[in-house]
N, C-alpha and C positions, 0 to 999 in steps of 0.2 A: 238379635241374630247377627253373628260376624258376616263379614263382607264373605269369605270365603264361603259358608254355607249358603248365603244367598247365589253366588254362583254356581255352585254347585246344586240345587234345586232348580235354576235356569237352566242346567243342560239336562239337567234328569229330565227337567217337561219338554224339552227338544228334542230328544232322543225316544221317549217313550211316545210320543205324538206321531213322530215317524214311525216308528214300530207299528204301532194299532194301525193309521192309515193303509200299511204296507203290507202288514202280515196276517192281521186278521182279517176274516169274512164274518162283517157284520150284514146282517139284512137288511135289506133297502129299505130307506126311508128311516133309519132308526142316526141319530148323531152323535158320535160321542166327545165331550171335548175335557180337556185334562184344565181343570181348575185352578189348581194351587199342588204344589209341592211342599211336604214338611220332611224335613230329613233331621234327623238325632245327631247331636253337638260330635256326638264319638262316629259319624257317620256306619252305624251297624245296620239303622231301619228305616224307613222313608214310607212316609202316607203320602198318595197320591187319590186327591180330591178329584172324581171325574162326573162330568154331571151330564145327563144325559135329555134327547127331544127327541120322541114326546115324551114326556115324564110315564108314562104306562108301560115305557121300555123300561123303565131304569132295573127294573130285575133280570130281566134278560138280560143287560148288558152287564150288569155284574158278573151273572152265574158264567157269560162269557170270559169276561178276563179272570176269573179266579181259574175258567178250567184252562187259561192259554199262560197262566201265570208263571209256570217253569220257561216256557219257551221264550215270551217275554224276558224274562229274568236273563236268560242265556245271553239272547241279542245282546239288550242293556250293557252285560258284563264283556263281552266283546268290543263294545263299542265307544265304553269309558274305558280312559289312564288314569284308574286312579288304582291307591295300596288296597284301599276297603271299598268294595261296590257293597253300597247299602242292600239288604233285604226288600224287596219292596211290598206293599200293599195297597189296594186299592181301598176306597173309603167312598160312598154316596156326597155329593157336597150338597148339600138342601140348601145353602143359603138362600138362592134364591125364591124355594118356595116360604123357607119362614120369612121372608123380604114380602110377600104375596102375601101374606096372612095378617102381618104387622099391617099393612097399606088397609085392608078391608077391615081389620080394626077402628083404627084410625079416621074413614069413612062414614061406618057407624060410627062415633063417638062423634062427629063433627056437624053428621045431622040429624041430629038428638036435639 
């Protein structure tokens, strides 16, 4: 990954992290935190990894930013300089439940 797309996926998780704390009404108790940014070499599309607590949210909070996804989108493009503001989307990030599953693997297998 060039230097440049790394920075630029560092402002995209700055900017959209602002955004959701800012603009959306999520319900209490539910958290959402932006993971990982992956943004396309021709900067058109960016997946934005968001992983959510407790995990029995994480559908609600989806269905939340796809439906807040225009308005998100608008901010973002307001608030970057750049020639091409990526498209964005959101994406569930599981690693850390497949991390959770590997471990209890792992556990059994050890005391076997």
């Amino acid at each position: 990954m060039s230097h440049r797309i790394s920075k630029i996926n560092e402002l995209i998780k700055q900017q959209v992290s602002e955004i959701i704390s800012r603009e959306l009404n999520i319900k209490p108790g539910v958290f959402l935190t932006i993971a990982k940014v992956d943004t396309a070499k021709d900067l058109r599309y960016t997946k934005i990894f968001v992983s959510v607590f407790p995990e029995k949210e994480a559908e609600y909070a989806l269905k939340t930013l796809e439906k807040e996804i225009y308005n998100i989108q608008g901010i973002l493009n307001k608030k970057l300089h750049l020639k091409i503001i990526p498209k964005i989307e959101f994406v569930m990030d599981t690693t850390e439940v497949e991390a959770d599953e590997i471990e209890k693997i792992l556990k059994e297998i050890n005391s076997q």
